[in-house]
C-alpha positions in Angstrom: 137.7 181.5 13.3 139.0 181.7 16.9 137.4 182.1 20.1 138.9 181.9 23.5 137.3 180.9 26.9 138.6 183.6 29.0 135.7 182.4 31.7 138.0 179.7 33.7 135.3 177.2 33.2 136.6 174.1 31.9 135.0 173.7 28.3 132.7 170.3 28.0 132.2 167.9 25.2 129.3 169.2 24.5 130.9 173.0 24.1 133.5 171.8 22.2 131.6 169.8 19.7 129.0 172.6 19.4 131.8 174.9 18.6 133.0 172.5 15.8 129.6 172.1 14.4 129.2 175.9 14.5 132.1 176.8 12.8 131.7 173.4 10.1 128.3 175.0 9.9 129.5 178.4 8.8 131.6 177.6 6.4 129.0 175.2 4.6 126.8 178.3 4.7 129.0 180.0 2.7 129.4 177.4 0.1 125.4 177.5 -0.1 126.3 181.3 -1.8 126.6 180.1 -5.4 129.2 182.9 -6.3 131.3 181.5 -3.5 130.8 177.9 -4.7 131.6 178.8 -8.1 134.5 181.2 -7.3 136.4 178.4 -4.9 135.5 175.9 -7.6 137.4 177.9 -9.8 140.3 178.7 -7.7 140.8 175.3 -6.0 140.1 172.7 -9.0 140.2 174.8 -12.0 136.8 174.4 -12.5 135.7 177.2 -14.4 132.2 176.5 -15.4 129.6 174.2 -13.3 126.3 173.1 -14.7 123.2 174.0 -12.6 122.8 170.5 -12.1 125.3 170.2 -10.6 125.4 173.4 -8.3 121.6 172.2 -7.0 123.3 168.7 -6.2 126.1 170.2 -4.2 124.1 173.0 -2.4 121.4 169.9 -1.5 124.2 168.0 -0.1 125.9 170.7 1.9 122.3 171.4 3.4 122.1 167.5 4.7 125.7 167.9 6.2 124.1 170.9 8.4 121.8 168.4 9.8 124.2 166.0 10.6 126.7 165.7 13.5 130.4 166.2 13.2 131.9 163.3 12.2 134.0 162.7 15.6 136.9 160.5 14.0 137.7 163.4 11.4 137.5 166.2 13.7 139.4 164.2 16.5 142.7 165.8 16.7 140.7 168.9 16.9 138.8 167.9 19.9 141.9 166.8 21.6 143.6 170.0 21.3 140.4 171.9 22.6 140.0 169.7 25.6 144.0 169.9 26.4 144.0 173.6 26.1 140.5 174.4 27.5 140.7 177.1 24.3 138.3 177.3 21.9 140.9 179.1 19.6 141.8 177.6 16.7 144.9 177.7 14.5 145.0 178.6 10.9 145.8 174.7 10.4 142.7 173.4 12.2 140.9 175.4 9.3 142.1 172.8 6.7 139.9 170.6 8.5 136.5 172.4 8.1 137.6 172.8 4.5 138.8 168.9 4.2 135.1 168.4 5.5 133.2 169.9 3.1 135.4 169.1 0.2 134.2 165.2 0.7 130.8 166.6 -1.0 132.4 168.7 -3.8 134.6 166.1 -5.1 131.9 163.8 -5.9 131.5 166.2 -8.2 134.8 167.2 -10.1 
């Protein structure tokens, strides 16, 4: 999950929320892989079974999230780091937040 700008060219708003958005976007992908979504279920909430119901309501609302922006006030300590460091590396504890994001959806359903 890290990437550095080794260009010299400052990184924009716009680069740095793209990167976010990429990298959100990627991980919500992976949650759209059922065994995935089932296994992390598992792990994470001791959840060892999930009805199809429920599986189709998560996966539609982790497709909507794709669509959407980032949402800037969760992601905001993020953004400041990025545009203080000109980096678009990313420390193992800025990927709570992607997770934090996505878990919104899933524990409407727990």
């Amino acid at each position: 999950m890290q990437q550095a700008n080794t260009t010299g060219v400052r990184l924009t708003d716009e680069a740095i929320l793209d990167h976010i958005r990429t990298l959100r976007n990627n991980l919500i992908k992976d949650f759209l892989d059922e065994r995935f979504l089932i296994s992390y279920f598992s792990e994470v909430y001791n959840r060892k079974e999930l009805t199809n119901v429920k599986i189709e309501f998560i996966k539609r609302d982790l497709k909507e999230m794709l669509i959407h922006p980032v949402d800037l006030k969760h992601y905001n300590d993020l953004i400041i780091q990025l545009r203080e460091t000109n980096s678009a590396s990313l420390a193992e504890k800025n990927e709570k937040l992607f997770y934090a994001d996505v878990e919104k959806v899933f524990k409407q359903y727990i």
